[in-house]
C-alpha positions in Angstrom: 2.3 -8.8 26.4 0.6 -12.0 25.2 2.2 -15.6 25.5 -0.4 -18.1 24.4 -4.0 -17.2 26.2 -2.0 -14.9 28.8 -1.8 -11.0 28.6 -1.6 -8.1 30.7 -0.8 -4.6 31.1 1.8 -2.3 32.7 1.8 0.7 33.9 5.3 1.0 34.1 8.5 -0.6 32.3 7.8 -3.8 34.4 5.0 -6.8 34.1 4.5 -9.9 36.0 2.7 -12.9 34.8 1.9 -15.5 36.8 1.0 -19.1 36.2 3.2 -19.4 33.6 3.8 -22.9 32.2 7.1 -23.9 31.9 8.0 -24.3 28.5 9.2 -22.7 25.5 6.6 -19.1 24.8 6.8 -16.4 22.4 5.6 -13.3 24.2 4.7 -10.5 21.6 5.0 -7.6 23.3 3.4 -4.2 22.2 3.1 -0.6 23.6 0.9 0.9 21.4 2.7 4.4 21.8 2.9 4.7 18.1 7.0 5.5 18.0 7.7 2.1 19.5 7.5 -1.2 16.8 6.2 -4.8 18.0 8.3 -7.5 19.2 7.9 -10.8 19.5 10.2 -13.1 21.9 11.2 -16.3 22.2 11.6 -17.5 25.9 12.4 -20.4 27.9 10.5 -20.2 31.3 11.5 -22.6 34.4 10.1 -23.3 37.3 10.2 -20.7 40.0 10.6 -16.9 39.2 12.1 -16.2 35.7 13.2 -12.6 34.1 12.3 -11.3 30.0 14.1 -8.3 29.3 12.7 -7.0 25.9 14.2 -4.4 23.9 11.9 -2.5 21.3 13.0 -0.9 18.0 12.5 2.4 18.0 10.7 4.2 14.7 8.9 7.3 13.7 5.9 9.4 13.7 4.3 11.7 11.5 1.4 14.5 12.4 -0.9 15.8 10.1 -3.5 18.1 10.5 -6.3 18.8 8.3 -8.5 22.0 7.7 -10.9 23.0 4.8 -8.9 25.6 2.2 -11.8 28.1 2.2 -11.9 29.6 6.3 -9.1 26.7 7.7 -12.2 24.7 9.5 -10.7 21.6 11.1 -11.6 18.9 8.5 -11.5 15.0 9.2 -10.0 12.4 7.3 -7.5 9.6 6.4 -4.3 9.3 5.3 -1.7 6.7 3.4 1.9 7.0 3.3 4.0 5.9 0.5 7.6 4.9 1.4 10.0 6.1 -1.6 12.1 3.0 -2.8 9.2 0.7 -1.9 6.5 -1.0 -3.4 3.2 1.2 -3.2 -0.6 0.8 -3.2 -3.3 2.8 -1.4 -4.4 1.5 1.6 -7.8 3.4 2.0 -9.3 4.1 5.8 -5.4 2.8 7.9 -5.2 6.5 9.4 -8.3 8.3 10.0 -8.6 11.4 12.3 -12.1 10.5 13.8 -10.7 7.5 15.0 -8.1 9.3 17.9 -9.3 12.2 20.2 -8.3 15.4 17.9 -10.8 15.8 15.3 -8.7 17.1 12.3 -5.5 15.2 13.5 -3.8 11.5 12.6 -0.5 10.9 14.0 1.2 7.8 12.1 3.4 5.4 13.3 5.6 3.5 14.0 7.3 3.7 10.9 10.9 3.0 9.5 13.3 5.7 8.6 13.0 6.3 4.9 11.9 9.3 2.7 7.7 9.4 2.9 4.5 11.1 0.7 1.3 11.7 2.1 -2.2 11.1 0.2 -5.0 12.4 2.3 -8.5 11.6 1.6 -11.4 13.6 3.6 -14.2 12.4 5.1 -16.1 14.9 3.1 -16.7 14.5 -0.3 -17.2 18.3 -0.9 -13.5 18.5 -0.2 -11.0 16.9 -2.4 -8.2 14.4 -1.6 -4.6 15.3 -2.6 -1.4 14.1 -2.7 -0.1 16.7 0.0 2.4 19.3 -2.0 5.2 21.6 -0.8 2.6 24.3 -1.4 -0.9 22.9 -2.3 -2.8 20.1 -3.2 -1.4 18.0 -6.6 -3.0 15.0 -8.4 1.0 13.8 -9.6 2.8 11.7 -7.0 5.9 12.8 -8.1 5.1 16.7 -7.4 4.0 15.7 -4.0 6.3 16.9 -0.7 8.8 14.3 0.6 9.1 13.8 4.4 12.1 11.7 5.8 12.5 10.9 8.9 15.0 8.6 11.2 14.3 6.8 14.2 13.0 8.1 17.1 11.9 11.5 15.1 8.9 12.8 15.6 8.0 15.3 12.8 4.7 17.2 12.1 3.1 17.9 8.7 2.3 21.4 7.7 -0.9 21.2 7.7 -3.1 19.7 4.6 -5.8 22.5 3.1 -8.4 20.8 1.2 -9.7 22.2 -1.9 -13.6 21.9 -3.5 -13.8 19.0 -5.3 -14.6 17.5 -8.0 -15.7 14.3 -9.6 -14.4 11.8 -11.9 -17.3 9.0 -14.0 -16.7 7.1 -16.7 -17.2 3.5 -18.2 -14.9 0.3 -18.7 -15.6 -1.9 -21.6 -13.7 -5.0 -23.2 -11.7 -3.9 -25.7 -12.4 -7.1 -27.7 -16.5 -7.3 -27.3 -17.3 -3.8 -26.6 -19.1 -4.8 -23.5 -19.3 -3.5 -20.1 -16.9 -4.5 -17.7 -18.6 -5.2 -14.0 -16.7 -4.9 -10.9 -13.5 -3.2 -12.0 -11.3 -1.1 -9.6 -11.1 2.4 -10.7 -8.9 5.2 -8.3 -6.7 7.7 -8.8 -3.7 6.5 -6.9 -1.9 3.0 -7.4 -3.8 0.0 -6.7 -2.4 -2.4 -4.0 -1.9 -6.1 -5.7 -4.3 -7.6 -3.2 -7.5 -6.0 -2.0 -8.5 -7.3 1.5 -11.3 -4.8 1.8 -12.4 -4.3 -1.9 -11.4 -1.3 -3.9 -12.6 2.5 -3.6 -14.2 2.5 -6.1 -15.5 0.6 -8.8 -17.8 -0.5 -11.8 -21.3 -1.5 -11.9 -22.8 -4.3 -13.7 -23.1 -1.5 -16.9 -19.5 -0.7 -16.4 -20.1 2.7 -14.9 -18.3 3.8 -12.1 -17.8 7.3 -10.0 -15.1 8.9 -8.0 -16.3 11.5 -5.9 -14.6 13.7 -3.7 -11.4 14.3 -5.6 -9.4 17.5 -5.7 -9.2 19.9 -8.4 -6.0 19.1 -10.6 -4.4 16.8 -12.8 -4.3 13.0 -11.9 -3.8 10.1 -13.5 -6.7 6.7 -13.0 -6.0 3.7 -12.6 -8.7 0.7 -13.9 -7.6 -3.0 -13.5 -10.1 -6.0 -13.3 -9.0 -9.9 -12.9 -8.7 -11.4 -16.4 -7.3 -7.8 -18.0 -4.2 -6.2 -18.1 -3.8 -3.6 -15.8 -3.5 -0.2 -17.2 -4.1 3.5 -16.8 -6.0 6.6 -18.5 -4.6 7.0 -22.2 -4.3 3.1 -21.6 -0.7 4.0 -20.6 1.0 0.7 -18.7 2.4 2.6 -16.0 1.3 5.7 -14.3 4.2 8.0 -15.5 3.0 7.4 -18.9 -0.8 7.9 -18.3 -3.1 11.2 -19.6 -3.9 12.8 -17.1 -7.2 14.0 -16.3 -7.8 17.1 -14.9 -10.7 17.6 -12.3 -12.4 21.4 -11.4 -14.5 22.0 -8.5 -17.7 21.3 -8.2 -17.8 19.1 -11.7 -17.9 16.3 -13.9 -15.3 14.6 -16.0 -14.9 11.7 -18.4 -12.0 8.5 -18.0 -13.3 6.1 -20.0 -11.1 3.1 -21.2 -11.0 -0.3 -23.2 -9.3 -2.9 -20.9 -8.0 -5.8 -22.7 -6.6 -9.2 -22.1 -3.7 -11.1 -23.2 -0.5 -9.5 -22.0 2.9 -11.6 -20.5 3.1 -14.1 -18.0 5.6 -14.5 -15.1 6.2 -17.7 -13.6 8.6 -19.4 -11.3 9.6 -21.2 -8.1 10.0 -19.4 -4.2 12.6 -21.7 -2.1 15.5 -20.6 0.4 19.2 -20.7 -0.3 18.8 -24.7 0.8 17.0 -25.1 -1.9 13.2 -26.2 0.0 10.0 -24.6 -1.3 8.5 -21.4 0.5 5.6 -20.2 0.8 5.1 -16.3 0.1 3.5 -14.3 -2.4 5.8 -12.7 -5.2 5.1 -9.3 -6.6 5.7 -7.7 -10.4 5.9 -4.0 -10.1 6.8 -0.7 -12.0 10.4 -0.7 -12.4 10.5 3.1 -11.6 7.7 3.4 -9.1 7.4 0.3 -7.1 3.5 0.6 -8.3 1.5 -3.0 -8.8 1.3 -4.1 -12.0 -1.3 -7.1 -11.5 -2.4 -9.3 -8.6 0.2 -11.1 -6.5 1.4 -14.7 -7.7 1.4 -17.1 -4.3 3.5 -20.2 -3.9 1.9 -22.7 -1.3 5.9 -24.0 -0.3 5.0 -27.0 -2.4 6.6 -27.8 -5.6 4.0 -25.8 -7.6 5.0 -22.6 -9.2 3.6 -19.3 -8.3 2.1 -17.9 -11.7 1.2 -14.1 -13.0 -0.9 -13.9 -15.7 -2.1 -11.0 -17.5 0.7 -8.6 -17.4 0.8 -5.7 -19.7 4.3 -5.4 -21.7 6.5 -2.9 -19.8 10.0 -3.0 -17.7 9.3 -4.7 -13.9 11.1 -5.3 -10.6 10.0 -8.3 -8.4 9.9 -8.6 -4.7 9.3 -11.3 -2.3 6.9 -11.9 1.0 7.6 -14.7 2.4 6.7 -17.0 5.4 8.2 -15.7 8.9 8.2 -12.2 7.7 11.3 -12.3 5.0 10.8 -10.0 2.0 13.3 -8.9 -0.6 13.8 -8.0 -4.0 14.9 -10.4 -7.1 18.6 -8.9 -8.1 18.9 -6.1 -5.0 18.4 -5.3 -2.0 15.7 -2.5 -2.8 13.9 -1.3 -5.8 17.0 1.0 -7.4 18.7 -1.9 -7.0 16.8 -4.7 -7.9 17.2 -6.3 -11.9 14.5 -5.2 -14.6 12.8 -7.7 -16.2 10.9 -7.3 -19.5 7.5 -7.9 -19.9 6.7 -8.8 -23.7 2.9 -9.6 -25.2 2.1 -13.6 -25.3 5.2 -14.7 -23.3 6.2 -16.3 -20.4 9.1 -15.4 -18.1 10.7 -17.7 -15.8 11.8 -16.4 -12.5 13.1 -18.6 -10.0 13.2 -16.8 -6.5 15.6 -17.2 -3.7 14.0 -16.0 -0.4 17.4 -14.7 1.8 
């Protein structure tokens, strides 16, 4: 429990800070138990002895184990959830096994009820990451096993058997000039519409990149650089209507693709129901998958629009983060729900947001 430059721990259901100004504090309150979401209180303290009774939200965990397919040696490694009916990109190294005390083991949490798929990515890139199947590894996010949980469940993973892997290489160029693109992201699960920690892989200065460590079956890659529409392999717009590339152990194979510019443009204001500017970032995604289909457009709550640029013609969803933690979805309440917009080549769409 923090409240300004005060913390301290319990050992039991009960903590006692002293020195204490009084005042008006937030105390944000956390118990690290991984089935147990933060909280953050506002409280009044007087004078003299004063009482916070804080009641946490309840979620859910998830345990997965990994081992090797060939003789079930216990096999490190990370894992990402995607929530069905959300917006999606891989997270990279959030839930990695070496990082607790059970070598082969990540149990996640807290999360929110909902339906959930597991990518899992190990440490060794002998072994090849997966989208964890009802029976197997797959390299499709829609064959891969759906968990759902409710609050206060605590459900374990059958455990994920990695296959040999394989590798994926290739080369971006511009589809206009022919020349190498540098510093493009290149994976084989959706790409997250901002990268805090760079991408997982990516492009050279010749436009090269490689994708080690990736199990032996069909997927579909992803390449999308600032200044280019994003797109897929086939130089599909969206993953479901990507070529897939299939991947055998212990070799080599081609995705190469031609990125080009131009595409649609979405633009528009963020303000509450009053009326005032917000700021927030908004996001275009896939209108069936909840997948990023370019970077985030950010309104600073001044007058000035947030702005997308480079989007490839397709059917989108937007959705909404905003300041103090609101998020929604433009025409819903989640993404089944939310209004499709259509993205056409060398136009701009106007969408005004209302942050509930």
């Amino acid at each position: 429990m923090t409240s300004s430059n005060l913390h301290g721990c319990a050992d039991g259901a009960e903590l006692v800070l002293t020195e204490v100004f009084a005042g008006a504090h937030v105390f944000s309150v956390n118990l690290g138990d991984r089935i147990h979401f933060d909280a953050e209180v506002p409280a009044t303290v007087a004078a003299g002895d004063n009482t916070v009774d804080v009641a946490l939200r309840r979620g859910a965990t998830l345990t997965v184990s990994m081992v090797e397919g060939a003789g079930g040696a216990v096999a490190d490694g990370c894992v990402d959830l995607a929530k069905l009916g959300e917006t999606y990109g891989f997270s990279g190294n959030t839930n990695c096994s070496d990082w607790g005390s059970t070598p082969g083991t990540v149990v996640v949490g807290p999360l929110e009820a909902g339906t959930y798929q597991v990518f899992a990515d190990p440490r060794d890139d002998a072994l090849g990451m997966q989208w964890v199947g009802a029976t197997g590894g797959t390299g499709d996010r829609d064959a891969a096993l759906r968990v759902t949980v409710a609050a206060g469940d605590q459900a374990t993973l059958p455990a994920v058997r990695f296959d040999r892997a394989g590798t994926i290489r290739g080369k971006v160029t511009d589809a206009a000039t022919g020349a190498p693109v540098p510093w493009a992201c290149v994976w084989v699960a959706a790409l997250p519409t901002f990268f805090g920690d760079g991408c997982p892989a990516g492009t050279g200065e010749d436009g090269t990149y490689t994708i080690p460590g990736v199990g032996p079956y069909a997927w579909p890659v992803e390449f999308f650089k600032q200044g280019y529409q994003w797109r897929w392999s086939g130089n599909a717009v969206n993953r479901h209507e990507a070529t897939p590339v299939t991947v055998r152990p212990g070799k080599s194979v081609a995705a190469n693709i031609k990125l080009r510019a131009g595409g649609g443009t979405l633009t528009g204001t963020l303000r509450d129901a009053s009326g005032h500017s917000v700021s927030g970032t908004v996001l275009v995604v896939d209108a069936v998958s909840g997948e990023a289909v370019q970077f985030g457009g950010y309104a600073d709550g001044s007058d000035s629009p947030y702005t997308i640029t480079n989007i490839a013609p397709q059917q989108v969803k937007i959705a909404y983060r905003a300041e103090r933690g609101r998020r929604g979805w433009v025409g819903g309440t989640d993404l089944a729900s939310a209004q499709v917009y259509q993205i056409k080549n060398n136009r701009t769409l106007t969408v005004n947001v209302t942050v509930a």
